[in-house]
LOTIRO-986320 format. One record per residue (C-alpha): residue number from 1; residue in one letter; x, y, z. Coordinates in Angstrom, 2 decimals. Layout:
REM residues N
SITE num residu       x       y       z
SITE NUM      A       X       Y       Z
...
This chain:
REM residues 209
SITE num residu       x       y       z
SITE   1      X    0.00    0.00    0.00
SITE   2      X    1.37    3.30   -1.10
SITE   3      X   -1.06    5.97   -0.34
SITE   4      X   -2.67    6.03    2.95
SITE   5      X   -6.49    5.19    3.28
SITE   6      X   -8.69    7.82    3.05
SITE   7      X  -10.95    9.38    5.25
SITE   8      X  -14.02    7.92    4.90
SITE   9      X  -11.89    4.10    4.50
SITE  10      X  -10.15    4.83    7.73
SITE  11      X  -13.65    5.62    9.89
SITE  12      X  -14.69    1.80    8.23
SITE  13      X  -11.43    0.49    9.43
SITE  14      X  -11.38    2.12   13.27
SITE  15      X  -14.79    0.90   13.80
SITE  16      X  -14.07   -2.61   13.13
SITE  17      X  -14.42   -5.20   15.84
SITE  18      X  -11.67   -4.81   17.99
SITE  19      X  -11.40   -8.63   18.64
SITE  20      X  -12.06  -10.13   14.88
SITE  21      X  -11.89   -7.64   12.75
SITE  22      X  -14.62   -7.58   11.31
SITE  23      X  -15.72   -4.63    9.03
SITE  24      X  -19.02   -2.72    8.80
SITE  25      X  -19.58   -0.27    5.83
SITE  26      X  -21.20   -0.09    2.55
SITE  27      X  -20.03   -2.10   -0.41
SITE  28      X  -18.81   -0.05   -2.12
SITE  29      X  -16.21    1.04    0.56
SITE  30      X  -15.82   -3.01    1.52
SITE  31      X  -14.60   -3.46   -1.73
SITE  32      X  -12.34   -0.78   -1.87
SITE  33      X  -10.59   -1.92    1.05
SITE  34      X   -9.98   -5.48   -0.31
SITE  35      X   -8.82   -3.89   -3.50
SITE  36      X   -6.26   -2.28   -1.68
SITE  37      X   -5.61   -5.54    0.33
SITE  38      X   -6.39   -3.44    3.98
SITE  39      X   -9.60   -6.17    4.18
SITE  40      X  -10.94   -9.61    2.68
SITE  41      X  -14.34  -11.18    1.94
SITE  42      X  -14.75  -14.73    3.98
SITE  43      X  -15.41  -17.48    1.18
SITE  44      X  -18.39  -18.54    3.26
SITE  45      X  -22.12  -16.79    3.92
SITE  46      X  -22.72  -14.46    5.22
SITE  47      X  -19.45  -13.62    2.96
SITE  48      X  -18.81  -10.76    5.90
SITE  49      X  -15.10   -8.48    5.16
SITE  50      X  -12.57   -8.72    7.90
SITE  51      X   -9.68   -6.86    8.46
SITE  52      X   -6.34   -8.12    6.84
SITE  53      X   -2.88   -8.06    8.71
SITE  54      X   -2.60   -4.57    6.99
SITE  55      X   -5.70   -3.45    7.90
SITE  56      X   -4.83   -4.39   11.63
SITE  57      X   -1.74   -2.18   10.97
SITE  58      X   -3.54    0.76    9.85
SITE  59      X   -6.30    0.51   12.50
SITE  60      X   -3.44    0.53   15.32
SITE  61      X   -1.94    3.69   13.83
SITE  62      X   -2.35    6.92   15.04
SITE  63      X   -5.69    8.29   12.97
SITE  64      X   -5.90   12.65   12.44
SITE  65      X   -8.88   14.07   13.12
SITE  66      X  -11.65   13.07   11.47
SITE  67      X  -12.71   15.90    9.24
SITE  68      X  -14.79   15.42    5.71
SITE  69      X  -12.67   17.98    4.00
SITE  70      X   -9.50   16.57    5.09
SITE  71      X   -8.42   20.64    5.43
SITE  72      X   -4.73   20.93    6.34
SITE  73      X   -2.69   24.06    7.51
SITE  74      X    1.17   24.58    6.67
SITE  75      X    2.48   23.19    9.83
SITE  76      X   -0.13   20.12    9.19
SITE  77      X   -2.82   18.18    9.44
SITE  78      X   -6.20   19.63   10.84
SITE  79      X   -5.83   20.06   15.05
SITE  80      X   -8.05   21.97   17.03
SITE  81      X   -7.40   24.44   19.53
SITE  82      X   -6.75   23.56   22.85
SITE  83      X   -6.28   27.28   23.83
SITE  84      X   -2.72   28.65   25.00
SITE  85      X   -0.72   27.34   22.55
SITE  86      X    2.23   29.18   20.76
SITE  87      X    2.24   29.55   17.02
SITE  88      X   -1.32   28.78   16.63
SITE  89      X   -3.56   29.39   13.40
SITE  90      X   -5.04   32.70   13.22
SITE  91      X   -8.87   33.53   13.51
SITE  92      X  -10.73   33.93   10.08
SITE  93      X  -13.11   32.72    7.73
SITE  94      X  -10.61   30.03    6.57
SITE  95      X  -10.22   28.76    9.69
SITE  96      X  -13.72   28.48   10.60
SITE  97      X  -14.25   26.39    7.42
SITE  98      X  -11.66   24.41    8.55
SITE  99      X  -13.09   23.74   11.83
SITE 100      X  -16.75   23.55   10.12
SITE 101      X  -15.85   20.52    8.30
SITE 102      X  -13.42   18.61   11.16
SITE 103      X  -16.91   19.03   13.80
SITE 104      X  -19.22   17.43   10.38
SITE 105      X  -16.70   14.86    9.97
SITE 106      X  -16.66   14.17   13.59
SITE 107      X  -20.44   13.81   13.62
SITE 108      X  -20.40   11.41   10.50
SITE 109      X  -17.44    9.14   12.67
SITE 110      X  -20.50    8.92   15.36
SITE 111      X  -23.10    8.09   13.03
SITE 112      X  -20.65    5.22   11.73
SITE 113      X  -18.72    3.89   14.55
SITE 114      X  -21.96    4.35   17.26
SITE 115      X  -23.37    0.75   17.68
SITE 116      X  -26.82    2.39   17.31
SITE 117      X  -25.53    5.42   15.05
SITE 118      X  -26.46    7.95   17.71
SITE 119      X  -24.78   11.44   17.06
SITE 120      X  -25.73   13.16   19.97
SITE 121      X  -23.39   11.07   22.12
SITE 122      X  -18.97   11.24   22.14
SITE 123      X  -17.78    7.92   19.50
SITE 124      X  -14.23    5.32   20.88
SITE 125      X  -12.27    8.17   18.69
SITE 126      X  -13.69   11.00   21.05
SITE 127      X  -12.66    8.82   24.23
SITE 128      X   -9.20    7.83   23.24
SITE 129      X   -8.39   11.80   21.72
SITE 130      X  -10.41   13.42   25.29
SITE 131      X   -8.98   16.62   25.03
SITE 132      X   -9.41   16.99   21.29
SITE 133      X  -12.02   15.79   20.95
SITE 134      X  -13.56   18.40   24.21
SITE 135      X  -11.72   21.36   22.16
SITE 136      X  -13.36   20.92   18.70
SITE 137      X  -16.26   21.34   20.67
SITE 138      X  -16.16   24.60   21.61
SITE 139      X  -14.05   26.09   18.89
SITE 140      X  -16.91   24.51   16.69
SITE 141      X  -19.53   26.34   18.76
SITE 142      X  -17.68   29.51   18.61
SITE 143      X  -16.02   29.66   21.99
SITE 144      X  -12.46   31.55   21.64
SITE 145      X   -9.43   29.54   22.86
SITE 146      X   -7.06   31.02   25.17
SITE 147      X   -3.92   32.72   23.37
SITE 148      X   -0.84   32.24   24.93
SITE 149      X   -0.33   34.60   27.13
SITE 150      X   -4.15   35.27   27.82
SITE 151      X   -6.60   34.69   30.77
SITE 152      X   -9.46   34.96   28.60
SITE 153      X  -10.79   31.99   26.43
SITE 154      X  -11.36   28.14   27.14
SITE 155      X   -8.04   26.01   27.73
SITE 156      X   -8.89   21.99   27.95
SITE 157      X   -6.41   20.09   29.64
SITE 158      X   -6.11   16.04   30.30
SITE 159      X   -6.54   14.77   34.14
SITE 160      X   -5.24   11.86   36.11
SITE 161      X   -8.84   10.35   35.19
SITE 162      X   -8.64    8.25   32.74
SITE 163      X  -12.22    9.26   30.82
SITE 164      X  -12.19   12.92   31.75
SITE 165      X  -10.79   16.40   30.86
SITE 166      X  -10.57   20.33   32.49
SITE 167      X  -12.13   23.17   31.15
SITE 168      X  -10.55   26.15   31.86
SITE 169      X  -12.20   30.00   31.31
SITE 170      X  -12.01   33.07   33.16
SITE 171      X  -15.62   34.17   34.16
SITE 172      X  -18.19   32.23   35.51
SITE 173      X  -20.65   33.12   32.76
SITE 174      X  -17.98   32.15   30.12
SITE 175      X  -17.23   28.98   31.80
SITE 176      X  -20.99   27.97   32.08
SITE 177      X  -21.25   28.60   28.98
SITE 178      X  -18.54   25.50   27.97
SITE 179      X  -20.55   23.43   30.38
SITE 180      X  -23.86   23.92   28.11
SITE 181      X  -21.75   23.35   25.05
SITE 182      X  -19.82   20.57   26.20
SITE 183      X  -23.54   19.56   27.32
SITE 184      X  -25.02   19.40   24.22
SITE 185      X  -22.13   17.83   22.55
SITE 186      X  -22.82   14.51   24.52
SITE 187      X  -20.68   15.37   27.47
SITE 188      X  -21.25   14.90   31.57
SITE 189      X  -20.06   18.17   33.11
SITE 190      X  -19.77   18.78   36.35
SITE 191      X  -17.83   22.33   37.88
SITE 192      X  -15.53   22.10   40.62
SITE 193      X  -13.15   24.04   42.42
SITE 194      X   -9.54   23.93   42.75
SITE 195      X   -8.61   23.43   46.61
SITE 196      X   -5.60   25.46   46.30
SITE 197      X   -6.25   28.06   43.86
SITE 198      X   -9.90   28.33   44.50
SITE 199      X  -10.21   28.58   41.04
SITE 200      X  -13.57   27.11   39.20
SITE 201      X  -13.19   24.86   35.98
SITE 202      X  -15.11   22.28   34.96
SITE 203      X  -14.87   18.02   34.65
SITE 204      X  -16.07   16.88   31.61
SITE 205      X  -16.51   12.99   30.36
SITE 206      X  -17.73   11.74   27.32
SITE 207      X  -21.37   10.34   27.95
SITE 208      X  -22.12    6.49   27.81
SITE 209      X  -25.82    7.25   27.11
């Protein structure tokens, strides 16, 4: 395989079975798979497609973030903002495109990879990317992300929990208004305060149901 799978292909290959491989998807994207020798067809009814020592391979590497338009910057592939990082990608009508399409594609990975095909609820790509995956989120809904050297706008950080990220914004109206967000994205939010800081942020885990 020379080319890496494409977007669509690699949502079919992260949602297979995680214990036989096998693949769920249209045929048309089944059979593009074993064209490309990333799947097979069994020989015997129900003739189901299974993931091929390749398509193991791909599956356990390191996926982007799911995004229809597969939009890329000039330092990369498509990440969102997690809000006080240096040398990030400047506000604008590109960029909102940009982050249009990655929250779409997201939705689409739900629909696919959601035993039911729920997307109101976080997919296995949310809950192994949490603090991604929390951050498209709110940049989709509009929140601003903290600059660098800013107090204002959300920063999401990773916990010692192993299903759960912080939310960090200055003002409690601002950082209610990531709860609701977060909220309607499928998320359980709860706020808390810091014992030492006494600073509020919230705790936010992808929802089960």
């Amino acid at each position: 395989m020379t080319r890496p799978p494409t977007a669509p292909q690699r949502r079919v290959i992260d949602a297979a079975d995680p214990d036989t491989g096998r693949l769920r998807g249209t045929e048309t994207q089944l059979a593009a798979l074993v064209k490309r020798g990333l799947a097979f067809r069994h020989p015997r009814p129900p003739h189901d497609h299974f993931l091929t020592p390749a398509g193991h391979r791909v599956r356990e590497s390191e996926p982007a973030v799911p995004e229809e338009a597969e939009a890329t910057e000039a330092r990369g592939v498509f990440a969102a903002r997690i809000g006080g990082e240096k040398g990030s990608p400047a506000s604008g009508p590109a960029r909102l495109r940009e982050v249009r399409g990655a929250w779409e594609g997201l939705l689409e990975l739900r629909r696919m990879t959601n035993p039911d095909g729920a997307v109101d609820r976080p997919c296995g790509w949310e809950r192994t990317h949490l603090v991604q995956a929390a951050a498209l989120a709110l940049e989709a809904a509009g929140h601003p992300p903290a600059g660098p050297d800013s107090e204002e706008g959300y920063r999401v950080r990773a916990t010692p929990q192993p299903e759960a990220v912080a939310v960090h914004e200055a003002g409690g109206a601002r950082l209610r208004a990531c709860a609701t967000t977060l909220e309607e994205a499928g998320w359980q939010v709860g706020e808390h305060t810091e014992s030492r800081t006494r600073v509020r942020y919230l705790l936010a885990s992808p929802r089960r149901m």
